[in-house]
C-alpha positions in Angstrom: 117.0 88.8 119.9 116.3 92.7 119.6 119.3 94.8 120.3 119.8 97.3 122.7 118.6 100.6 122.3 122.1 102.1 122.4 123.4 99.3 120.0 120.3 99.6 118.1 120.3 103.7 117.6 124.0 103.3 117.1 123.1 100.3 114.3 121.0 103.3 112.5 123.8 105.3 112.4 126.4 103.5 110.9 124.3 101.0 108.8 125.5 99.0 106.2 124.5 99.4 102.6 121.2 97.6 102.2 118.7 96.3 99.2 115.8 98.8 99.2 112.0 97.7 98.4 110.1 100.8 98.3 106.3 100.0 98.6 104.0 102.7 97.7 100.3 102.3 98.0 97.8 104.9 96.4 94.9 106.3 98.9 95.5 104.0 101.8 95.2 105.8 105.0 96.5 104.3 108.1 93.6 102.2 109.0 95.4 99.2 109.2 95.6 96.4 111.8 98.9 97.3 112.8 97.3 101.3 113.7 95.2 100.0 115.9 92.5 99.0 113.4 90.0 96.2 114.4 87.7 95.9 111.3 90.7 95.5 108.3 92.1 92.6 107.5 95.7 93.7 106.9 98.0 90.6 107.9 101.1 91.0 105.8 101.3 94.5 106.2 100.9 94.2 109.9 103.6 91.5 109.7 106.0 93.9 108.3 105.0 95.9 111.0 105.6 93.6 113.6 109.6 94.1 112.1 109.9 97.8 111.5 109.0 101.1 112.9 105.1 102.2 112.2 105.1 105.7 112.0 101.6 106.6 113.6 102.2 110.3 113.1 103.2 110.7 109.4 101.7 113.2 107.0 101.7 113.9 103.4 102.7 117.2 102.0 99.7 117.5 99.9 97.2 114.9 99.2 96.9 114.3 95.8 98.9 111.9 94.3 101.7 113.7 91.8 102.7 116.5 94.0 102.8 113.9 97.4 104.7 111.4 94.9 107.3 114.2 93.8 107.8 115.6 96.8 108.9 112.7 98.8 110.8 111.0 95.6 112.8 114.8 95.3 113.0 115.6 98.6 111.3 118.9 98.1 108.1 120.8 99.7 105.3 121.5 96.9 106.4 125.2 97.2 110.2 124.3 95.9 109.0 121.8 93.1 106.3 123.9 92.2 103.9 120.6 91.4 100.5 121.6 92.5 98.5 118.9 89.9 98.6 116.0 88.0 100.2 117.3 84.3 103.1 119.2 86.0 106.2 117.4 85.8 108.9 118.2 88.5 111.9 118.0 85.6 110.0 121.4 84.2 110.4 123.0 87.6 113.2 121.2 89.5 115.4 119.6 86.6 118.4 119.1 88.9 116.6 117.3 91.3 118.1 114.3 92.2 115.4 111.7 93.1 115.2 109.1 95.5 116.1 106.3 93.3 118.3 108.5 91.0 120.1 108.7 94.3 120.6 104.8 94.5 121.1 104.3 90.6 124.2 107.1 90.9 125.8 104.9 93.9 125.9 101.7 92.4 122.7 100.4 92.9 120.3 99.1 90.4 117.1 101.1 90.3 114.0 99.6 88.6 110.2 100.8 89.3 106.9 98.8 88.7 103.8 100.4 88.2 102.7 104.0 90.2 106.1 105.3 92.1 105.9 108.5 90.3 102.7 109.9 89.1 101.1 108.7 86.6 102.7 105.7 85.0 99.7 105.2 82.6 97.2 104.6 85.3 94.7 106.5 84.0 94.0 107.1 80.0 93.2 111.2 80.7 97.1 111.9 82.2 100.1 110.9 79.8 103.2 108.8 81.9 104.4 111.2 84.4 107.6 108.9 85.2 111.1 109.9 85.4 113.6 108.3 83.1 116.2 109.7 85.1 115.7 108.1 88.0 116.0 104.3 86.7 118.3 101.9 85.7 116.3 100.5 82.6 113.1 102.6 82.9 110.0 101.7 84.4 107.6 98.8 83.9 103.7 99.3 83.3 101.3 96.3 83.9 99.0 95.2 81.2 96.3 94.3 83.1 93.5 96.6 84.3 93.0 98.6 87.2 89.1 97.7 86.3 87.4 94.8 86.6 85.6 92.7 83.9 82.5 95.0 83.9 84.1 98.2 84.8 86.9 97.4 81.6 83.8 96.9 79.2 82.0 100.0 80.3 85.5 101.8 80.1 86.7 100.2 76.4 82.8 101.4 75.4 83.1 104.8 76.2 86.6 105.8 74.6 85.3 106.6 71.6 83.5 108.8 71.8 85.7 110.2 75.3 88.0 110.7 72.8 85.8 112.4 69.7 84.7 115.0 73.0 88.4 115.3 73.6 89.0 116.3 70.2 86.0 118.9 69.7 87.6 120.4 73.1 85.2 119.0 75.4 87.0 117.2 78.6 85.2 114.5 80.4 86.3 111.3 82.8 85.7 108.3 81.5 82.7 106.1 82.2 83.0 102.9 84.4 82.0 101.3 87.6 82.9 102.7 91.3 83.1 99.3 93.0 83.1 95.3 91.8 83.4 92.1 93.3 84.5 89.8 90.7 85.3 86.9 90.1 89.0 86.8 88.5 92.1 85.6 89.6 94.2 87.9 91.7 96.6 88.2 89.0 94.2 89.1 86.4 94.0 92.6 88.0 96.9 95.3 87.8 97.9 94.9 90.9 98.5 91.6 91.3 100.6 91.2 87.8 103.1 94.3 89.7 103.8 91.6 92.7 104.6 88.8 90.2 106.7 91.1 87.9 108.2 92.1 91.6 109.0 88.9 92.6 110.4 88.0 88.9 113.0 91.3 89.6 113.6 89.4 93.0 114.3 86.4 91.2 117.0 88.0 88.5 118.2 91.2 90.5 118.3 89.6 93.5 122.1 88.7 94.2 123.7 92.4 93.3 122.2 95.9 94.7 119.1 96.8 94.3 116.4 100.0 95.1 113.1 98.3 93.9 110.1 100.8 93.9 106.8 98.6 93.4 103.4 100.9 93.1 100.4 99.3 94.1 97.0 101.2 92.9 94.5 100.3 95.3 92.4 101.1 96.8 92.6 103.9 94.7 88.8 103.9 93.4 87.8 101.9 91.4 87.2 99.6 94.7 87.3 96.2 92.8 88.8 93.0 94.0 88.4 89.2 93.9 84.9 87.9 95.7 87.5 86.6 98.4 88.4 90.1 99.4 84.9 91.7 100.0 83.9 88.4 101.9 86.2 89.2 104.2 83.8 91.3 105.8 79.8 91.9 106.4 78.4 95.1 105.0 76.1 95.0 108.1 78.8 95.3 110.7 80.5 98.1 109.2 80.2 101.9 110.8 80.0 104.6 108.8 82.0 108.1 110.1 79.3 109.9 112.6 80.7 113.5 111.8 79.6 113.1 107.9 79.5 117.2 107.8 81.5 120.5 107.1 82.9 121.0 110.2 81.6 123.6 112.9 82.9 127.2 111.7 85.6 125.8 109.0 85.1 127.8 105.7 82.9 126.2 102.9 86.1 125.5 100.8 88.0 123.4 103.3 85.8 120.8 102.4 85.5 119.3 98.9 82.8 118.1 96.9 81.9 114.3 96.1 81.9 115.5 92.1 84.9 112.8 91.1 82.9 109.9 92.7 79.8 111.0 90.6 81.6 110.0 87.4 81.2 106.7 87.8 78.0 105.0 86.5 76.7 103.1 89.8 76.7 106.2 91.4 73.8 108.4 91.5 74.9 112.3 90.0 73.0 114.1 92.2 71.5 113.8 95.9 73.3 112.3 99.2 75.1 109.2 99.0 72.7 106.9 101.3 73.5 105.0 104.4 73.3 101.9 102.1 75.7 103.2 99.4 78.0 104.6 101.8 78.4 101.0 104.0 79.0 99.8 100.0 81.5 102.0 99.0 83.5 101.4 102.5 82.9 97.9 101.7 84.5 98.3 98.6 87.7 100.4 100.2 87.9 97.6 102.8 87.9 95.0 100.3 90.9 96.7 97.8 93.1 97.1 101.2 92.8 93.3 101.8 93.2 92.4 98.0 96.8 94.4 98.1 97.8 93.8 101.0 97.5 89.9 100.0 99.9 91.0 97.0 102.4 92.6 99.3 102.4 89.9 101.2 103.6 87.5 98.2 106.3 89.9 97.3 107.3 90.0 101.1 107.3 86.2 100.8 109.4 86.0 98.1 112.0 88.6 99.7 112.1 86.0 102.3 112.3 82.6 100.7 115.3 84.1 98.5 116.8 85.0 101.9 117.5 88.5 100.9 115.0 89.5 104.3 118.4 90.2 105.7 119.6 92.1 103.4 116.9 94.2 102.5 115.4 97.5 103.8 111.7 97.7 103.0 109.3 100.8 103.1 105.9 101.0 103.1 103.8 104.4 103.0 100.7 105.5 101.3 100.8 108.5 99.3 98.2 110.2 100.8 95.6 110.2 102.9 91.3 109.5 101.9 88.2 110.0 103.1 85.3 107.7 102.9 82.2 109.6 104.5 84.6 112.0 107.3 83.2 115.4 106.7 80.2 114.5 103.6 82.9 113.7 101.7 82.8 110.4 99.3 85.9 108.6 97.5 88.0 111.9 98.0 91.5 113.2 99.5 92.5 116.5 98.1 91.4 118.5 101.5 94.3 119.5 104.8 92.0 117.5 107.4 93.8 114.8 109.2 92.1 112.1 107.2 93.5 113.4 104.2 96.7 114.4 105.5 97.7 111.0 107.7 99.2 108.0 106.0 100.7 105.2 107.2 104.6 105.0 107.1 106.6 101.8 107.9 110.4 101.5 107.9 111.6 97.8 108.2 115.0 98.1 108.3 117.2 94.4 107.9 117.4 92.4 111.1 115.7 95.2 113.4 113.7 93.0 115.6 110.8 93.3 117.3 108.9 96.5 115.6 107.0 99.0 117.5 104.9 102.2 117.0 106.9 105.5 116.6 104.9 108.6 117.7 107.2 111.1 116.8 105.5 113.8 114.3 107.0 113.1 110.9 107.0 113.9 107.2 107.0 111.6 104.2 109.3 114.4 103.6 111.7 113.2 105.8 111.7 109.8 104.1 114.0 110.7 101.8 117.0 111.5 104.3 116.3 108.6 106.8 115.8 106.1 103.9 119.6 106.8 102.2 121.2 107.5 106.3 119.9 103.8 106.5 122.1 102.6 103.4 124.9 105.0 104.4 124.4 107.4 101.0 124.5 111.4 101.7 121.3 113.0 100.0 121.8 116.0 98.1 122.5 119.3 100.1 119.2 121.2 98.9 116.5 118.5 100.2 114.1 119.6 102.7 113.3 116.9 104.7 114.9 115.6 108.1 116.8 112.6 109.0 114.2 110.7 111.5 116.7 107.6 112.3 116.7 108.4 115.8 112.9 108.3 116.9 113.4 104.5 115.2 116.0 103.4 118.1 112.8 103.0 120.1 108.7 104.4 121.4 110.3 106.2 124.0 112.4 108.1 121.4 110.6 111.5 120.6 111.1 115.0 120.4 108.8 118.1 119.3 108.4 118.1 115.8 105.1 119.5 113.3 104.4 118.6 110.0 103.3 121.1 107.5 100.3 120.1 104.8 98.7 122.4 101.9 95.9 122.1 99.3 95.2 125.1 96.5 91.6 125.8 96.2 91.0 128.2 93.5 93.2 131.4 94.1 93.8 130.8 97.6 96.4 128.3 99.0 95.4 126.1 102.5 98.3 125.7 104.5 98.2 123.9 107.6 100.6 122.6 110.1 100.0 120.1 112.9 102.4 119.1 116.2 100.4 116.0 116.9 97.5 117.9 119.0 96.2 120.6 117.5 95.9 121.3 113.3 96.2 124.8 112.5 95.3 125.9 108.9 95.4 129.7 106.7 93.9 130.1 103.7 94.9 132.8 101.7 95.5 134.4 98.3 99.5 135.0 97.1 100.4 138.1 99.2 97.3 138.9 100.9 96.2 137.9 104.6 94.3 134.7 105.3 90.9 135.2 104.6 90.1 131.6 107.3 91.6 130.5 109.7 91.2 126.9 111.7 92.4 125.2 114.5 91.2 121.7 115.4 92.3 120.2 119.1 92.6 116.8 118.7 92.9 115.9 122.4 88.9 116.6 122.5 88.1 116.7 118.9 89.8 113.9 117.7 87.3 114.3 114.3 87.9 117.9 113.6 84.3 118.7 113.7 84.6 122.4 115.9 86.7 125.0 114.4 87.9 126.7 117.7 90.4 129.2 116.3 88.2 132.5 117.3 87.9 130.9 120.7 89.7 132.9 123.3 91.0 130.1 125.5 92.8 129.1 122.4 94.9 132.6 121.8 97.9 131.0 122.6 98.0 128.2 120.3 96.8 130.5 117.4 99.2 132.3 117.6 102.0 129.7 118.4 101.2 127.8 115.1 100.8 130.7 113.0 104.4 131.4 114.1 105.3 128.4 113.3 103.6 128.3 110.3 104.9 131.5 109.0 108.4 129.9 109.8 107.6 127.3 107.4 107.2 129.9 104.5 110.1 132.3 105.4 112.7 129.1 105.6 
């Protein structure tokens, strides 16, 4: 039986000192069954769901994977930890950070990460292992197996060669492979699913003293390849591509970003539009990884569960970012402050909640880091920047006015944007000069951001509230 709310909020407050099972997944955005999605399969996440709090207002800090991963592991906004890229490590900015799992590992707990919780634990063979020793009880375990499939791993182990003789005469390229492949293999034959087993192992052996578990699960980061089973899940014919697939209505040219990463691979065409044929494949494809990890969440979840540590444990979910598959022209890409880069899904689970519900309180994956140590009872360091959300989980009706502030660099300028749940309100501008753009998107009749309304004059007064508000941000 679910609590009360009282004796549930006043559960949150004065919790006991839970396991932890941190779930990240790379480039999922919140289309999910338990968002409201009617096209995904997504049962086991949805089934954690069903238990926890699912944030449907939660936004990165910047979309793109190292400076999202450090800034919710430290604590710390992107303009603190100084992490704008993918070779910047926080311990060269930040060294007195104190992580997330650091956090656990200095109260006892034993910490132990699988696969992506920090960027880049060897995910890619262009970035060198961006982990934190620091953080971890014994250091961090990699998977063997290949993000690639079959066909993608052959094209891959043919081009390193010479990817690496370029390297050496100074010329830097991406690696050749495949965008997309249904294959044949065993779920376990892929990286992802040999992280849930070597979860489920740590279950097995860590399970009966303290634990913070981070498990990083890469899809659907591109390459989109899973198991046949996964893309039959769903008919290529039935699937609807975005309708706003252009630069938004009066947004600057750089807002959006170009579809030059995608190109890389080898099944994609390097030039010209990507056709209504290739785009329904390539959301195929992001459909299909979704299902494929989800189905290797759920065998970890499982597990937690038939080891009866389900009470015991507090499990989070989030992705790190947000993507876009078509939204705006743009093709297997985040790195932009739109809403569909920006949104990701959140889900707190904490033991023996109850029934679950959908929080739509405005919150940050910043604020992860306070809630997630209020709910074990551990005081996070003094200098973190995020806010303690427990309250908005003691039920839906639970909200108060918050925003959530986003930014993305684009040459010399820097995008910043901030959003209250309605309206998205974004400056670009150089260090120390005034915005050269500025946008504002009102979701209550432009749900897709495609009309930049900010030199409207009915919309004055928002302007000029979020600019406050934004200019709060970078005085604080």
């Amino acid at each position: 039986m679910s609590l009360s709310r009282r004796a549930l909020l006043a559960s949150l407050l004065a919790p006991e000192r839970p396991n932890v099972l941190f779930i990240t997944v790379d480039d999922l955005r919140p289309q999910l069954g338990c968002y409201g999605d009617r096209v995904v399969k997504s049962p086991n996440i949805d089934r954690l769901a069903a238990r926890g709090v699912a944030f449907e207002r939660a936004y990165c800090q910047m979309a793109l994977c190292s400076p999202s991963r450090t800034s919710f592991l430290t604590g710390l906004r992107p303009d603190t930890t100084k992490v704008y890229d993918l070779t910047t490590h926080f311990r060269s900015t930040v060294p007195a950070a104190v992580t997330l799992p650091q956090l656990y590992k200095n109260n006892g707990y034993y910490a132990h990460g699988i696969y992506k919780i920090f960027h880049l634990a060897g995910t890619a063979p262009t970035i060198g292992n961006m982990d934190d020793a620091a953080s971890w009880s014994d250091g961090q375990e990699l998977p063997v197996r290949s993000v690639y499939g079959p066909e993608g791993k052959a094209l891959l182990d043919a081009d390193m060669e010479s990817y690496r003789k370029d390297r050496a005469a100074g010329i830097i390229r991406p690696i050749r492979s495949l965008a997309m492949e249904r294959t044949t293999v065993a779920d376990g034959e892929l990286s992802d699913g040999e992280v849930a087993q070597r979860a489920m192992a740590f279950l097995r052996k860590r399970g009966n003293e303290p634990f913070f578990l981070g498990v990083g699960f890469y899809k659907p980061h591109l390459p989109f390849v899973a198991p046949t089973k996964y893309w039959d899940l769903y008919r290529r014919e039935d699937l609807r591509l975005p309708d706003n697939r252009f630069t938004p209505r009066g947004a600057p040219p750089y807002s959006v970003v170009d579809t030059s990463e995608l190109r890389h691979f080898t099944d994609i065409p390097k030039e010209g539009p990507i056709t209504e044929e290739l785009g329904r494949k390539l959301l195929h494809g992001y459909l299909a990884s979704i299902s494929y990890v989800d189905a290797q969440i759920g065998l970890v979840l499982d597990e937690l569960d038939r080891l009866g540590l389900r009470d015991k444990t507090l499990v989070v979910l989030l992705g790190d970012n947000g993507y876009q598959i078509g939204e705006h022209d743009m093709w297997g890409r985040k790195h932009t402050n739109f809403e569909t880069s920006a949104r990701v899904p959140l889900l707190i689970a904490p033991p023996r909640f109850g029934r679950g519900f959908r929080s739509r309180t405005v919150v940050e994956l910043l604020d992860v880091y306070p809630t997630v140590a209020g709910l074990c009872g551990l005081k996070p360091p003094a200098a973190i920047e995020g806010e303690d959300v427990r309250r908005a989980m003691a039920g839906p009706e639970m909200r108060w006015q918050r925003v959530a502030y986003t930014q993305y660099p684009r040459g010399k300028r820097m995008g910043r944007s901030v959003t209250d749940g309605r309206f998205r309100y974004t400056e670009w501008a150089a260090p120390g000069q005034a915005p050269e753009a500025i946008e504002l998107y009102d979701h209550a009749t432009d749900p897709g951001e495609n009309v930049n309304v900010a030199g409207e004059p009915q919309y004055s007064r928002e302007t000029g509230r979020l600019s406050r508000l934004l200019h709060r941000k970078e005085a604080a």
